[in-house]
C-alpha positions in Angstrom: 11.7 3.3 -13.1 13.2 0.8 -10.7 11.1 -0.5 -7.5 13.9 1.7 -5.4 12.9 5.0 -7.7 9.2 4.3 -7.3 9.3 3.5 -3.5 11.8 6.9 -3.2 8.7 8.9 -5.0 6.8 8.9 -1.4 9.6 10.9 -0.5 9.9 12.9 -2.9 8.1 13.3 -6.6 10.6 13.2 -9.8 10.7 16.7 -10.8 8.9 15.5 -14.9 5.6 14.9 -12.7 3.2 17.4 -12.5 1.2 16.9 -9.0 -2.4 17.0 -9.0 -3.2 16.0 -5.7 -1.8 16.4 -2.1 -2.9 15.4 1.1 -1.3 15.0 4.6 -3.1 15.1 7.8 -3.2 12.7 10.6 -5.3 9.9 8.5 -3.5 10.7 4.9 0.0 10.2 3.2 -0.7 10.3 -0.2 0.1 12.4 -3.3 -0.9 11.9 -6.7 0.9 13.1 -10.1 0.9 12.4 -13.9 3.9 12.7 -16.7 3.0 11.6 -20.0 0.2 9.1 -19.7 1.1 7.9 -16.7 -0.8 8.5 -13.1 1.7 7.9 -9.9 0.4 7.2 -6.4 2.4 7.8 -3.2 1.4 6.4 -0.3 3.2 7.1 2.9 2.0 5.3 6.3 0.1 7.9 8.5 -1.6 5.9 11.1 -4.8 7.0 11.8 -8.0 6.1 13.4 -8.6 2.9 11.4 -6.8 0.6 14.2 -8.8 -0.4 16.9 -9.2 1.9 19.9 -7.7 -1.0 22.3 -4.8 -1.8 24.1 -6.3 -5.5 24.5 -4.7 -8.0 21.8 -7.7 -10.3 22.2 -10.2 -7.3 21.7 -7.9 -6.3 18.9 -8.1 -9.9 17.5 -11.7 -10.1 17.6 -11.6 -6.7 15.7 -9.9 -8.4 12.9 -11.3 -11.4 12.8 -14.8 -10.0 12.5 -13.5 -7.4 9.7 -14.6 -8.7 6.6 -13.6 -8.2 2.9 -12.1 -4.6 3.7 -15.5 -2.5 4.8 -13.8 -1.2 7.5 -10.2 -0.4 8.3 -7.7 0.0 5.3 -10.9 -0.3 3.2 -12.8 2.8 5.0 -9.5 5.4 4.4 -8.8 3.6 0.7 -11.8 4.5 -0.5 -11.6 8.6 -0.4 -7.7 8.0 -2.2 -10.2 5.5 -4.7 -12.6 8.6 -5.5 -10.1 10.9 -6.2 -8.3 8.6 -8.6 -11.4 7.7 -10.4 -12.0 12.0 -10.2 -8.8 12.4 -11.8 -9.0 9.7 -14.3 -12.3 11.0 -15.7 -10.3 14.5 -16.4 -6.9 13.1 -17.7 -5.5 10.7 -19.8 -3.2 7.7 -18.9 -2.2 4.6 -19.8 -0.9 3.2 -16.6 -0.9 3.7 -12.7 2.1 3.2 -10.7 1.5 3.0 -6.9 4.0 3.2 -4.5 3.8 2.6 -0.9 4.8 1.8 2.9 3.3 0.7 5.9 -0.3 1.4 6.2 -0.2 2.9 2.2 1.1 -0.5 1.6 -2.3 -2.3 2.4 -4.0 0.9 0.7 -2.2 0.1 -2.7 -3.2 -3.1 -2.7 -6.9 -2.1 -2.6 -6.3 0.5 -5.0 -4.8 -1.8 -6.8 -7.4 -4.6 -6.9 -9.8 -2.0 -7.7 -7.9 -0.5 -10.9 -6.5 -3.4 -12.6 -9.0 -4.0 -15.0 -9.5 -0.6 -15.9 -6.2 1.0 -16.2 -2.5 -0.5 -16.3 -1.1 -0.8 -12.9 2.1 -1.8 -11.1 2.4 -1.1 -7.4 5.8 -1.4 -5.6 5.7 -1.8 -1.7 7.6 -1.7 1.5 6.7 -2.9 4.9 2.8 -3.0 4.1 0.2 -5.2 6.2 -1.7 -7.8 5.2 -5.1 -5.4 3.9 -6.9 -8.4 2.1 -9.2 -10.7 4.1 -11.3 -14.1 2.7 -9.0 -14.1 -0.5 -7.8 -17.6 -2.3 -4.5 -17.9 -2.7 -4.6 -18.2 -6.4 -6.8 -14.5 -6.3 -3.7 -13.4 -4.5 -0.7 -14.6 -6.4 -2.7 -13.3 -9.9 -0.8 -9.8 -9.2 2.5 -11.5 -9.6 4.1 -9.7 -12.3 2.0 -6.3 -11.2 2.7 -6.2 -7.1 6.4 -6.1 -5.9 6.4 -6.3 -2.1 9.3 -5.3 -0.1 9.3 -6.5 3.6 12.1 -7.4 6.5 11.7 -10.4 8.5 12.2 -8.2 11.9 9.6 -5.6 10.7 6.6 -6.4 12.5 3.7 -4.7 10.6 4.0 -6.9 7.1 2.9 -10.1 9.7 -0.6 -7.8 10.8 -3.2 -8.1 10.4 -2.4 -11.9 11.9 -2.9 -14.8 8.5 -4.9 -17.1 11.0 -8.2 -14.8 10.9 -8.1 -14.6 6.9 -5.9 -11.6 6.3 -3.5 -12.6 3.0 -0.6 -10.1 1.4 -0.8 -10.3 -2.7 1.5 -9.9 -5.5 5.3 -11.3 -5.5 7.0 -10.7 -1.9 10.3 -9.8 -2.4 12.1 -10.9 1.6 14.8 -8.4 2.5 16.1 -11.0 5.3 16.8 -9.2 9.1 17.7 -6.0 9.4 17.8 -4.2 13.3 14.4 -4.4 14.7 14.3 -0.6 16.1 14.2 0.5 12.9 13.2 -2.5 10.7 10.1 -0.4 9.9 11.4 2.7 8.3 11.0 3.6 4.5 14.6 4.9 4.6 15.9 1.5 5.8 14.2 -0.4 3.1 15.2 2.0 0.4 18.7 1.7 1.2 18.5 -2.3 1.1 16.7 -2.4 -2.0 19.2 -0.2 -3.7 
């Protein structure tokens, strides 16, 4: 599959994967599937109670700065998606996980990620996803080079949060899709139509 047919899976699943798992409420976006050997993960960007309850930047910013190596946050919603994969895994066979996400699943993959890749296969393709690792070296982050495409417009504000100065790094290869209309920088559809 091309990144463009693995991001496009969030929207829909190609019709040779059998889904095993499905769940969308107002903290989850994700859906997870398996064709011959191989486990997909969508990961759309429902925003849910993980941000901070506060219209204050500087409350926000201490927020951030005082979350450490993911225990709250992206970390906190990650891990239920990280239980069920390690569920399913111990019931079905597979070689390799794809991951494919945007926005807030974005930052999700990349834990997911991190925590898979020395047990199964993984390649994760992204779209507008935040920064979700914090106190990483920069050589820890560009080891997912060749397995972590990520996909992001200069005008789409979420890829820049959480903010670099209090620790917060992206990982994998970034893959700059230049400007593109602010109102709707943000949007899988946008992205997926740019990639193509």
């Amino acid at each position: 599959m091309t990144d463009a047919e693995i991001l496009s899976c969030i929207n829909e699943l190609p019709t040779d994967y059998k889904l095993i798992k499905d769940r969308f409420d107002d903290f989850y976006d994700y859906r997870i599937a398996i064709n011959d050997g191989t486990l997909l993960v969508t990961l759309g960007g429902t925003v849910g109670a993980m941000w901070p309850p506060s219209s204050d930047w500087l409350r926000d910013f201490e927020f951030w700065k005082n979350h450490k190596n993911m225990e709250v946050g992206f970390y906190a919603e990650a891990k239920t998606i990280i239980d069920d994969i390690r569920m399913i895994l111990s019931m079905v066979t597979a070689k390799k996980m794809i991951l494919s996400g945007f926005s807030k699943g974005g930052a999700h993959a990349a834990i997911i990620h991190d925590t898979f890749r020395s047990v199964i296969d993984v390649y994760s393709v992204t779209a507008g996803a935040p920064r979700a690792l914090s106190d990483i070296s920069k050589d820890f982050a560009d080891s997912f080079k060749t397995s972590f495409i990520r996909y992001h417009f200069i005008t789409d504000l979420v890829p820049h949060l959480p903010f670099f100065i209090i620790g917060y790094r992206h990982i994998g290869k970034s893959r700059g899709l230049g400007w593109h209309n602010p109102s709707n920088a943000h949007n899988l559809d946008s992205y997926l139509n740019r990639i193509k």
